[in-house]
N, CA, C and O atoms as a GROMACS GRO file, in nm:
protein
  464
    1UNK      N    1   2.998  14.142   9.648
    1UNK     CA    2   2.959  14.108   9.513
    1UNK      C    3   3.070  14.023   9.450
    1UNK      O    4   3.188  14.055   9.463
    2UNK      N    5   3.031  13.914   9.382
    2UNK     CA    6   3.087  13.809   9.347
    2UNK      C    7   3.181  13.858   9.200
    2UNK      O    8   3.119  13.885   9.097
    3UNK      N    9   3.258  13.862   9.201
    3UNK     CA   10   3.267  13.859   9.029
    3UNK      C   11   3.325  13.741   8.985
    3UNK      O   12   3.415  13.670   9.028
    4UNK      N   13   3.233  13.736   8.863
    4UNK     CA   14   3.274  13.602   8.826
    4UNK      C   15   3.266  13.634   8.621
    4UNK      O   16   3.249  13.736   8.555
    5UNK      N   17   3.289  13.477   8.580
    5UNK     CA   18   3.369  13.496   8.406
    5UNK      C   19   3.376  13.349   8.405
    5UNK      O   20   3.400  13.262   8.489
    6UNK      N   21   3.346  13.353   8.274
    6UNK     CA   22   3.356  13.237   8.160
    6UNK      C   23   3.458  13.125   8.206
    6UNK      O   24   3.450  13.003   8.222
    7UNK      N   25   3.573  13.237   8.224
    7UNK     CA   26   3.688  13.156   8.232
    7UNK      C   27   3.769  13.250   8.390
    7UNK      O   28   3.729  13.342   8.462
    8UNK      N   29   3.879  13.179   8.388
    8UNK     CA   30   3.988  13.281   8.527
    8UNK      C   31   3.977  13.355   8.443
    8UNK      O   32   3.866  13.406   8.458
    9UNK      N   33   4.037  13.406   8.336
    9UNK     CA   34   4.110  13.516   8.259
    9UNK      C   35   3.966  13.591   8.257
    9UNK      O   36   3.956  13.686   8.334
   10UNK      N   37   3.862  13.561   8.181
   10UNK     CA   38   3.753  13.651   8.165
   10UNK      C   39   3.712  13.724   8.306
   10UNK      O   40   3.683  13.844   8.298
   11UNK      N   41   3.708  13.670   8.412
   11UNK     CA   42   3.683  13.656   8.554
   11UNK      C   43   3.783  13.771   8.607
   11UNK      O   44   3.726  13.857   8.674
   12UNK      N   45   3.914  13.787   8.591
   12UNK     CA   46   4.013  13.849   8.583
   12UNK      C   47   4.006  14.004   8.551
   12UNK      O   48   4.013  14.102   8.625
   13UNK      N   49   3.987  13.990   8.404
   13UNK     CA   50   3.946  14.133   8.310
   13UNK      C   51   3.863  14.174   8.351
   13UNK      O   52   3.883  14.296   8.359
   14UNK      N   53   3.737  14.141   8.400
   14UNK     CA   54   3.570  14.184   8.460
   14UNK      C   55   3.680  14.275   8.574
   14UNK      O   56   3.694  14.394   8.543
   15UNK      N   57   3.747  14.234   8.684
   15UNK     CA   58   3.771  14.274   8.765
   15UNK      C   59   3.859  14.365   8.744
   15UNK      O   60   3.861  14.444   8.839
   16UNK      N   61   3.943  14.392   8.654
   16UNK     CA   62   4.032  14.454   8.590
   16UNK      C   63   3.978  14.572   8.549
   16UNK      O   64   4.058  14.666   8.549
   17UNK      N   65   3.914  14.585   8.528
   17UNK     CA   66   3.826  14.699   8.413
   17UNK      C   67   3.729  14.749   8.505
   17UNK      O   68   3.679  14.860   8.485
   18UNK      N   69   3.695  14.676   8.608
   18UNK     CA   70   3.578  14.760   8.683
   18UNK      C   71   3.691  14.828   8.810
   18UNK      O   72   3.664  14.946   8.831
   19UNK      N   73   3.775  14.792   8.872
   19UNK     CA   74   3.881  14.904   8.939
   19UNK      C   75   3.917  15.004   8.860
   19UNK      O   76   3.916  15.116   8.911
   20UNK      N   77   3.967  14.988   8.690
   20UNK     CA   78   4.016  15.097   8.656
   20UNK      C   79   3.908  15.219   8.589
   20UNK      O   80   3.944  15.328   8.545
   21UNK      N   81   3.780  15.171   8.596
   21UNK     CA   82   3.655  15.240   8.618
   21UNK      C   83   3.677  15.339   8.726
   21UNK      O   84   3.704  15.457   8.704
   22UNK      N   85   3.666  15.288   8.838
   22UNK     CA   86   3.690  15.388   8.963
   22UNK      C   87   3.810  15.436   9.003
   22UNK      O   88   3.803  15.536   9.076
   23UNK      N   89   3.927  15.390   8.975
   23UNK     CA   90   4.053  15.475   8.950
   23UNK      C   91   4.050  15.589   8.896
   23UNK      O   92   4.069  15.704   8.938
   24UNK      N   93   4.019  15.533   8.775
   24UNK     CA   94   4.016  15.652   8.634
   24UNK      C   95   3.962  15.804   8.681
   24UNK      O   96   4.006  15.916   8.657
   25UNK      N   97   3.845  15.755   8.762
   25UNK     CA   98   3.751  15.829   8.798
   25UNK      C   99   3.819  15.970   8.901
   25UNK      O  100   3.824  16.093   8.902
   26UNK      N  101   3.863  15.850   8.978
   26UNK     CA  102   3.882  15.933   9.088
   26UNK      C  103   4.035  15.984   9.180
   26UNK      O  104   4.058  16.056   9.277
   27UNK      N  105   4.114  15.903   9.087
   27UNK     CA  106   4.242  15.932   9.131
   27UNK      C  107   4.357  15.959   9.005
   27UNK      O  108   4.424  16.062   9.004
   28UNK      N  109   4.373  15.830   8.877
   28UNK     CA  110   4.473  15.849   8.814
   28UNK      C  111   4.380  15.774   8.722
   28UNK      O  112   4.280  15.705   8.741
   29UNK      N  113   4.485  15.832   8.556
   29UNK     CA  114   4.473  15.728   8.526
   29UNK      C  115   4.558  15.665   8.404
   29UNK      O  116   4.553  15.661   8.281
   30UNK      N  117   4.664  15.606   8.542
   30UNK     CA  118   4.733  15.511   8.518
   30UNK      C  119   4.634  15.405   8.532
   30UNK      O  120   4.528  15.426   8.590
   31UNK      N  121   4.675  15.252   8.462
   31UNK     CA  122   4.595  15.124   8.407
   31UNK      C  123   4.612  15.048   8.491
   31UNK      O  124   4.729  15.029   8.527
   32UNK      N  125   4.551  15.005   8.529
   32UNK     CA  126   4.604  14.863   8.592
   32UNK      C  127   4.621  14.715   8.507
   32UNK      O  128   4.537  14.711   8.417
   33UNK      N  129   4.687  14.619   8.511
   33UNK     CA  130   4.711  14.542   8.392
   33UNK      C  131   4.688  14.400   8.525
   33UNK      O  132   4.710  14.399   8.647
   34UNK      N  133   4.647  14.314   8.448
   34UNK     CA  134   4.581  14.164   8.496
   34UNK      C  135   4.738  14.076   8.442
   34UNK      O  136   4.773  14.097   8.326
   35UNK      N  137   4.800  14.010   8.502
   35UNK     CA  138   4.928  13.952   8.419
   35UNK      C  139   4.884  13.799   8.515
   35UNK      O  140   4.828  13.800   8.625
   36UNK      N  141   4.921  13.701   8.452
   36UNK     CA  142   4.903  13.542   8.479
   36UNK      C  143   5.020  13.534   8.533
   36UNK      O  144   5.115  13.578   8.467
   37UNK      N  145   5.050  13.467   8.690
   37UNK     CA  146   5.177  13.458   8.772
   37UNK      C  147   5.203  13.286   8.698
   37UNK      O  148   5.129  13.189   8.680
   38UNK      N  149   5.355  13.319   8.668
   38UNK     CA  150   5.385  13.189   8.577
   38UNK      C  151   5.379  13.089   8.674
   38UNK      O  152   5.418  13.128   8.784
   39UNK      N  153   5.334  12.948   8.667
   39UNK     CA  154   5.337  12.821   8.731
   39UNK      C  155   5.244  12.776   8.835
   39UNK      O  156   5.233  12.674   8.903
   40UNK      N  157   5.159  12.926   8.822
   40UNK     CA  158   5.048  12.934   8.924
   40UNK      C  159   4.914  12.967   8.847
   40UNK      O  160   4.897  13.037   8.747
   41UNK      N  161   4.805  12.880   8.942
   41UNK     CA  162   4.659  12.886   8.916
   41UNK      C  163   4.627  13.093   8.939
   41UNK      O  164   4.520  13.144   8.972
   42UNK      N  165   4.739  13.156   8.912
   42UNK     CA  166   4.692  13.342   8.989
   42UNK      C  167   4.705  13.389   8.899
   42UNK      O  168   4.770  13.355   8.800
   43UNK      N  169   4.624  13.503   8.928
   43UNK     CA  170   4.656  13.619   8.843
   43UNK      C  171   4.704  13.735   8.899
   43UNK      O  172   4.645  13.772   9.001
   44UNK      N  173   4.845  13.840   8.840
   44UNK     CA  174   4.846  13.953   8.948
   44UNK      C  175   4.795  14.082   8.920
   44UNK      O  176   4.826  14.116   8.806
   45UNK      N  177   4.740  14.151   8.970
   45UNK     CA  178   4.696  14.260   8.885
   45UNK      C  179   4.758  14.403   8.968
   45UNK      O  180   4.733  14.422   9.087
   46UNK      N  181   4.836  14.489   8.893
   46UNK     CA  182   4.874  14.583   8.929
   46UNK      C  183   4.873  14.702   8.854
   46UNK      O  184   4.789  14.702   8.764
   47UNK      N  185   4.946  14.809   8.868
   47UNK     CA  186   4.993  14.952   8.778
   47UNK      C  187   5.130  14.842   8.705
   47UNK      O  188   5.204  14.752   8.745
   48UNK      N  189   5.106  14.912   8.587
   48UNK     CA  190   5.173  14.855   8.509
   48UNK      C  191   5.272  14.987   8.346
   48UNK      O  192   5.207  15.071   8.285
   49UNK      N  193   5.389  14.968   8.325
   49UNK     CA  194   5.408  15.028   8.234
   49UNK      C  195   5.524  14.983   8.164
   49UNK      O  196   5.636  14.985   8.213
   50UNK      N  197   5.486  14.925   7.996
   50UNK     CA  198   5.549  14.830   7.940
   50UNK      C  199   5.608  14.697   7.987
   50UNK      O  200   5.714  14.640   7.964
   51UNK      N  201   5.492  14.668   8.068
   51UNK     CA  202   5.508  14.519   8.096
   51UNK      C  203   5.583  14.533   8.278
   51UNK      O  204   5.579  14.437   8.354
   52UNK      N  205   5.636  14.647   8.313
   52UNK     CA  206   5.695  14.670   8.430
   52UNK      C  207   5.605  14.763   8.572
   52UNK      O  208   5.544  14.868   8.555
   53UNK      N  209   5.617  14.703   8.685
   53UNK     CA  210   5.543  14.720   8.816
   53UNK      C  211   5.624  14.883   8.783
   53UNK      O  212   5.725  14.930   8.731
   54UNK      N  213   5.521  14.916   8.842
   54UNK     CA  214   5.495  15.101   8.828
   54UNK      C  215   5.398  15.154   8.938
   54UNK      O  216   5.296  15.093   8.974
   55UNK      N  217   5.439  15.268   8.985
   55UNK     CA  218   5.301  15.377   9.085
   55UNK      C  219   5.248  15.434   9.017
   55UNK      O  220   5.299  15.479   8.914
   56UNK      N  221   5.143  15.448   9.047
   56UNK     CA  222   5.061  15.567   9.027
   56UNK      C  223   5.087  15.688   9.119
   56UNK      O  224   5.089  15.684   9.243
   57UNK      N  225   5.113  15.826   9.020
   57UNK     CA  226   5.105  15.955   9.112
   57UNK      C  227   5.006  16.024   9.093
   57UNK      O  228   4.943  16.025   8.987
   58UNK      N  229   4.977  16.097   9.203
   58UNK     CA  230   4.885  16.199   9.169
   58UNK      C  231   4.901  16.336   9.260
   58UNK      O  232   5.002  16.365   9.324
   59UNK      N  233   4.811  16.394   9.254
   59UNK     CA  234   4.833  16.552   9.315
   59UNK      C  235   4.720  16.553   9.424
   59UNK      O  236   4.619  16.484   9.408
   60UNK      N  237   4.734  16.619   9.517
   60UNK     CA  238   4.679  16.596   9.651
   60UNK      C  239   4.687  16.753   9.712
   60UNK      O  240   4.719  16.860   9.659
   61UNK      N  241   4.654  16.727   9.810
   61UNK     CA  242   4.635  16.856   9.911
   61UNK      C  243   4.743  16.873   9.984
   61UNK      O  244   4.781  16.978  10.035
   62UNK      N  245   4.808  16.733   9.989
   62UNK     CA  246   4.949  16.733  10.060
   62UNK      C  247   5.042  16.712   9.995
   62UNK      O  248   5.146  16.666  10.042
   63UNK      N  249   5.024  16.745   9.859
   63UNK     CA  250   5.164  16.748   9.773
   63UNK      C  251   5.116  16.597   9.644
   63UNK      O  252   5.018  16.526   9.621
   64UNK      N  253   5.261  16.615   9.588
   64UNK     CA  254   5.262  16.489   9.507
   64UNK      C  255   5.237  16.332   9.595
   64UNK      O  256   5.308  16.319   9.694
   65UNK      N  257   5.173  16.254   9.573
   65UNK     CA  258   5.176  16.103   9.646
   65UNK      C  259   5.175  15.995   9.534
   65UNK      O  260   5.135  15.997   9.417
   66UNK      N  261   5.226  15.907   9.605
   66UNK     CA  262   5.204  15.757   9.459
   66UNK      C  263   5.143  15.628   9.532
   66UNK      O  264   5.161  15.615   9.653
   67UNK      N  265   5.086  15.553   9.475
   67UNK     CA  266   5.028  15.452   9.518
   67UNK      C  267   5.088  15.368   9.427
   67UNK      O  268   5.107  15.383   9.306
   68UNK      N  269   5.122  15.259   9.518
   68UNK     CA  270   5.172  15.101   9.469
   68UNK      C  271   5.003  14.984   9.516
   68UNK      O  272   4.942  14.962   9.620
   69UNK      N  273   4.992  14.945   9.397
   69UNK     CA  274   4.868  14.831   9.389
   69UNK      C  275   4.901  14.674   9.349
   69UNK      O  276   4.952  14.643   9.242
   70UNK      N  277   4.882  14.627   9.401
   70UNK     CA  278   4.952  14.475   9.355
   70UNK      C  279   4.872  14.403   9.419
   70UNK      O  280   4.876  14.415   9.541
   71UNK      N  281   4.746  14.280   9.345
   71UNK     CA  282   4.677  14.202   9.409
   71UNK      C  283   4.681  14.063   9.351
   71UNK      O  284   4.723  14.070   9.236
   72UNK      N  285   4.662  13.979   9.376
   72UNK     CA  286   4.707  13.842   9.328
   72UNK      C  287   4.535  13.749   9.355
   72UNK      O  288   4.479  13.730   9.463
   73UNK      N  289   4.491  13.710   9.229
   73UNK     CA  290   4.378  13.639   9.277
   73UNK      C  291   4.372  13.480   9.190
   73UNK      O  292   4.441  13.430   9.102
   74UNK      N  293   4.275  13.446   9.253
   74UNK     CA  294   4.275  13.327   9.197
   74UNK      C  295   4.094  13.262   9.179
   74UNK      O  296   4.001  13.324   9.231
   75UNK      N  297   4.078  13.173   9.124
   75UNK     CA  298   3.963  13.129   9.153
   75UNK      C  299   3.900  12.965   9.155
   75UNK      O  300   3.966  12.864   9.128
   76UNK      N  301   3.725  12.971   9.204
   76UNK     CA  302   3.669  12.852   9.192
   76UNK      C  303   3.592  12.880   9.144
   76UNK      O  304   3.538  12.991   9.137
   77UNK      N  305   3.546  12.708   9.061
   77UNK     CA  306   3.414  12.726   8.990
   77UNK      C  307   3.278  12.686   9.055
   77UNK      O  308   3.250  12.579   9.109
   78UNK      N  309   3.216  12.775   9.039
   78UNK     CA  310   3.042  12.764   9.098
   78UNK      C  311   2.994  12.664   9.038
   78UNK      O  312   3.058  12.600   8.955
   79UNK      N  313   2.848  12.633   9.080
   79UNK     CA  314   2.771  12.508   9.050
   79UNK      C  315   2.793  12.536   8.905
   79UNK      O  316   2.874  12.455   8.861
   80UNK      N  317   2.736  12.648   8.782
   80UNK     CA  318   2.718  12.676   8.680
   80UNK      C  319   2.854  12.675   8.584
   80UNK      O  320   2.829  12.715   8.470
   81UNK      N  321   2.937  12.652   8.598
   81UNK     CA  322   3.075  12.615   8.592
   81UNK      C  323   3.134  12.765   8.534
   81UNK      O  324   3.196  12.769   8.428
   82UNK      N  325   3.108  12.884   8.614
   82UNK     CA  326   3.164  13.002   8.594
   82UNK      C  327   3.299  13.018   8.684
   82UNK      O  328   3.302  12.934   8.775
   83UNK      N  329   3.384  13.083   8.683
   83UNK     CA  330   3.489  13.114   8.765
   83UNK      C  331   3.471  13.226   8.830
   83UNK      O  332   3.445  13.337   8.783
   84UNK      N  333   3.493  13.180   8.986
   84UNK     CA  334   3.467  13.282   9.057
   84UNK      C  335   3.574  13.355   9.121
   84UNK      O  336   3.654  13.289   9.188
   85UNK      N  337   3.594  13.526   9.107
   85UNK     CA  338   3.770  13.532   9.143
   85UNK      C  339   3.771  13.562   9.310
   85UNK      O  340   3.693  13.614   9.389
   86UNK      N  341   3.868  13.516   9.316
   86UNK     CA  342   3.857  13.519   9.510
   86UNK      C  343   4.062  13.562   9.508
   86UNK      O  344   4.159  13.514   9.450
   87UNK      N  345   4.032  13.712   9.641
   87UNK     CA  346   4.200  13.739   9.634
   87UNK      C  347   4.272  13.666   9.731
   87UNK      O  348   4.253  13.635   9.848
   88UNK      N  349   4.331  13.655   9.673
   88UNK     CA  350   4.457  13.569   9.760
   88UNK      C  351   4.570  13.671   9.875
   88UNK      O  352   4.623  13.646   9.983
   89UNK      N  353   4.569  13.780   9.792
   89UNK     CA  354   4.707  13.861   9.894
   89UNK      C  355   4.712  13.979   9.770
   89UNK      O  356   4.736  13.972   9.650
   90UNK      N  357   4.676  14.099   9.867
   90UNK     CA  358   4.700  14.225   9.820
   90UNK      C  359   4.790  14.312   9.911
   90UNK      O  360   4.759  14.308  10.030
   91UNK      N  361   4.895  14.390   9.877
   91UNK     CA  362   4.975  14.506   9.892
   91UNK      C  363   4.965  14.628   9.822
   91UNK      O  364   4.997  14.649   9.706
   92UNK      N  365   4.909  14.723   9.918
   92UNK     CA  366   4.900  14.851   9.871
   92UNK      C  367   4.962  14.925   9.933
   92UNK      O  368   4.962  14.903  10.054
   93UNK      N  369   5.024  15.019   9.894
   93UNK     CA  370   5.128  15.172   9.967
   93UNK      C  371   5.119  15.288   9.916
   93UNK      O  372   5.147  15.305   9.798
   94UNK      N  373   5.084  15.374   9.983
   94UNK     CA  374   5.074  15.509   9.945
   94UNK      C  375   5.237  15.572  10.026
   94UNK      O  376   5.280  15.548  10.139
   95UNK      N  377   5.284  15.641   9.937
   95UNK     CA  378   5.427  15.695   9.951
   95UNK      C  379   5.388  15.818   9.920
   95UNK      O  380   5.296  15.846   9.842
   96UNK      N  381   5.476  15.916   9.997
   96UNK     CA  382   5.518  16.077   9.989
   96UNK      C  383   5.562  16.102   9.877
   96UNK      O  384   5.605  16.017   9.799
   97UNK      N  385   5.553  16.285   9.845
   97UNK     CA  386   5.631  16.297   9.713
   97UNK      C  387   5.758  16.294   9.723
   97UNK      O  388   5.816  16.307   9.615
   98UNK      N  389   5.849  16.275   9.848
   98UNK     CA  390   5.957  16.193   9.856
   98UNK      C  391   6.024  16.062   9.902
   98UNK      O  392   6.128  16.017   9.950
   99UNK      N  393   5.891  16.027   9.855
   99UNK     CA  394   5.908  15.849   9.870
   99UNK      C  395   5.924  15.797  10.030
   99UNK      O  396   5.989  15.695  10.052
  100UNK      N  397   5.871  15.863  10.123
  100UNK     CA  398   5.855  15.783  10.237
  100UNK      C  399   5.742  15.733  10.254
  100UNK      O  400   5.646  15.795  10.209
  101UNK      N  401   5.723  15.612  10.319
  101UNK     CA  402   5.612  15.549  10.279
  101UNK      C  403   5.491  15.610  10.411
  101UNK      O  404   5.512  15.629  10.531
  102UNK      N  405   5.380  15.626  10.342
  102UNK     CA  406   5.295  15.704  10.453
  102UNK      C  407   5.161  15.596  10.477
  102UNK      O  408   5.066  15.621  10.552
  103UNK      N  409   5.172  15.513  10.421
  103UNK     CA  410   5.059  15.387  10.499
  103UNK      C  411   5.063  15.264  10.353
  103UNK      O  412   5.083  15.261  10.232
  104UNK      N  413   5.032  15.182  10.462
  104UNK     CA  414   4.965  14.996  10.392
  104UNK      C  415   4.882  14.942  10.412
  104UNK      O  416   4.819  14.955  10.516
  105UNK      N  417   4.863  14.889  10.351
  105UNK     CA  418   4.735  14.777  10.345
  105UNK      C  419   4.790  14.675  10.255
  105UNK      O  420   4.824  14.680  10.136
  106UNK      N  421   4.790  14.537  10.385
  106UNK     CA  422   4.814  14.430  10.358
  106UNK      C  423   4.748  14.308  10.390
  106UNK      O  424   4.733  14.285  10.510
  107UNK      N  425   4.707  14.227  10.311
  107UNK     CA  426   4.645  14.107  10.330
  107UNK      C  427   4.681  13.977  10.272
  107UNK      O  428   4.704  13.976  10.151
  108UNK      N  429   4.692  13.848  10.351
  108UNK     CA  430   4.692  13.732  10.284
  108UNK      C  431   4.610  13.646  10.361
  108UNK      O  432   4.599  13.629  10.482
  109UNK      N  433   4.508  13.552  10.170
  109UNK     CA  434   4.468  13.471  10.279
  109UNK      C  435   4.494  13.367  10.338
  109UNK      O  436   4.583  13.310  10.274
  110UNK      N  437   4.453  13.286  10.461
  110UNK     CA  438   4.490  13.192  10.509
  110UNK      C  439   4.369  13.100  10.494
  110UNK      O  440   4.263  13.115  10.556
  111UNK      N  441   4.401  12.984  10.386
  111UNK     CA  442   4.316  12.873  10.347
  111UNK      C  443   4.296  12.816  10.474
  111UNK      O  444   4.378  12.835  10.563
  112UNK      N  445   4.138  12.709  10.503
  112UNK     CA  446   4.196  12.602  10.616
  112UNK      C  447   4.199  12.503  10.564
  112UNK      O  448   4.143  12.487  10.456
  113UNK      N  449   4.263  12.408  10.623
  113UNK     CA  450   4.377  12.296  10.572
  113UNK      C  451   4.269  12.200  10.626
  113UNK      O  452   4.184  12.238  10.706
  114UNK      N  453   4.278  12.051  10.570
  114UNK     CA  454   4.184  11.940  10.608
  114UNK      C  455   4.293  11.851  10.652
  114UNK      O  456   4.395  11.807  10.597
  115UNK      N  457   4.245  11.840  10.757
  115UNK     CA  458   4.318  11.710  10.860
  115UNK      C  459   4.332  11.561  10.784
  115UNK      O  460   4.258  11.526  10.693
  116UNK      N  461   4.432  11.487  10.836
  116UNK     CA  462   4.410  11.384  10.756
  116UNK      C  463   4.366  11.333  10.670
  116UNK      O  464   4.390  11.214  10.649
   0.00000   0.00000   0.00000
């Protein structure tokens, strides 16, 4: 499912607000915040607190754990001139309640390039 917005930023928030829908829900709820990467067409969206990259903790079966969320997107516009958000490179980590890291998920994408 596409999400898409008026603008990047509207495009952004849609996506913003519908993760912390199912966060909220089901794990924490810490916010996730949409921030504009300076000098770049991106947006990054992570846990956020007073403007600073933050985990989320929560309580588990195996103790305290925290999750680190950090996704970076960007977009194009469709025929209808909406913005469509497409991710560029996400890092996620779930860490122990003493901070050893217990798994990742990592992705970047790789554009293809036009020859000559």
């Amino acid at each position: 499912m596409a999400i898409t917005g008026r603008s990047f930023e509207d495009a952004a928030r849609k996506f913003t607000d519908h993760l912390n829908g199912v966060l909220c829900k089901t794990l924490t709820q810490t916010r996730l915040q949409a921030v504009p990467v300076k000098g770049t067409p991106c947006v990054n969206i992570g846990f956020r607190q007073a403007g600073h990259p933050e985990e989320a903790c929560f309580n588990s079966d195996y103790g305290w754990l925290s999750l680190s969320l950090t996704q970076n997107c960007d977009s194009i516009i469709d025929k209808d001139g909406k913005h469509e958000l497409r991710t560029v490179a996400y890092w996620y980590y779930l860490y122990g309640g003493n901070g050893t890291s217990l798994m990742r998920w990592e992705f970047k994408r790789l554009y293809p390039t036009r020859a000559g």
